[in-house]
C-alpha positions as a printed NumPy array, in Angstrom:
array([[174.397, -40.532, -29.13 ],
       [175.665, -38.979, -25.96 ],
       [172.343, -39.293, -23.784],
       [172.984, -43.676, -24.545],
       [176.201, -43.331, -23.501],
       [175.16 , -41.509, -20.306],
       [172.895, -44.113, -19.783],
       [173.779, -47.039, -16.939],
       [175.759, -49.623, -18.136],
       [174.036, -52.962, -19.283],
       [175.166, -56.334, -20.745],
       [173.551, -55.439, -24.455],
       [174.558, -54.889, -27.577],
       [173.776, -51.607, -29.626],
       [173.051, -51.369, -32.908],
       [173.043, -48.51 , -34.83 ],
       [170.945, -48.374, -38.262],
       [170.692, -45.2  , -40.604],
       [169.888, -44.496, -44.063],
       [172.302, -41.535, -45.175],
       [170.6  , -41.37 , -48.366],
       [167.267, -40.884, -47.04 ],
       [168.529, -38.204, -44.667],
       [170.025, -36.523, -47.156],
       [167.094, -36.388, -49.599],
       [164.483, -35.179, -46.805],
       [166.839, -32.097, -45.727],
       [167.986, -31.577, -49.044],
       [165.683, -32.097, -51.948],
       [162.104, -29.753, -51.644],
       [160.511, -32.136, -54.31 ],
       [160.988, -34.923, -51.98 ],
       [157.534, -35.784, -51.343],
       [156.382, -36.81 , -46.954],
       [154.481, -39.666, -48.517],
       [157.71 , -41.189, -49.891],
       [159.7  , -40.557, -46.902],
       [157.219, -41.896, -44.539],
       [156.888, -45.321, -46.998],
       [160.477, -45.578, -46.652],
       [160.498, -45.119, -43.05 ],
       [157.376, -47.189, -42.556],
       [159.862, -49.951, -44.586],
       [163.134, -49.672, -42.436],
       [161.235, -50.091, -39.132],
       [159.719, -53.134, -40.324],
       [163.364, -54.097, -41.557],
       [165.014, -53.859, -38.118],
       [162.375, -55.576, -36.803],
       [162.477, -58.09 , -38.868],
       [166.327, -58.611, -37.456],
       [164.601, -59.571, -33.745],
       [165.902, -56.934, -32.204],
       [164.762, -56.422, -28.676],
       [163.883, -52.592, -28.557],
       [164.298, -49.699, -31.191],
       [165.365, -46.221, -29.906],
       [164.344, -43.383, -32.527],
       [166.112, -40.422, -32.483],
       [165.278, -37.077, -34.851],
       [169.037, -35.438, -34.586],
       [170.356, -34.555, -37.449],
       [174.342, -34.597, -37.2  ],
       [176.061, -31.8  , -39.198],
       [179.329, -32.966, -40.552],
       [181.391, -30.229, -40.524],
       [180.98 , -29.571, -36.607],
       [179.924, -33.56 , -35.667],
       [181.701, -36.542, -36.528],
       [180.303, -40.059, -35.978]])
């Protein structure tokens, strides 16, 4: 993400967690129900905290492959 990299310079390490199938079933499926999304959600924050991670940095941006590559 380009505002991080913009960011000063520490001594961490960054670690980047996504669910592409989750993405990709809240932008593309209109039976996709909020209340599952926000379970799952509600499940993967737990999960990276669960890995002792010192901070977590959300970020809404979607990334549109055919103009954005990762």
């Amino acid at each position: 993400m380009e505002y991080i990299e913009k960011a000063p310079q520490f001594d961490i390490e960054l670690i980047h967690f996504v669910d592409p199938a989750l993405m990709h079933r809240v932008t593309s499926d209109d039976k996709f129900k909020d209340t599952y999304t926000q379970k799952r959600v509600k499940e993967q924050i737990e999960w990276i905290a669960e890995c002792k991670v010192d901070a977590i940095l959300f970020s809404n941006k979607l990334i549109d492959n055919e103009t954005e590559s990762v």
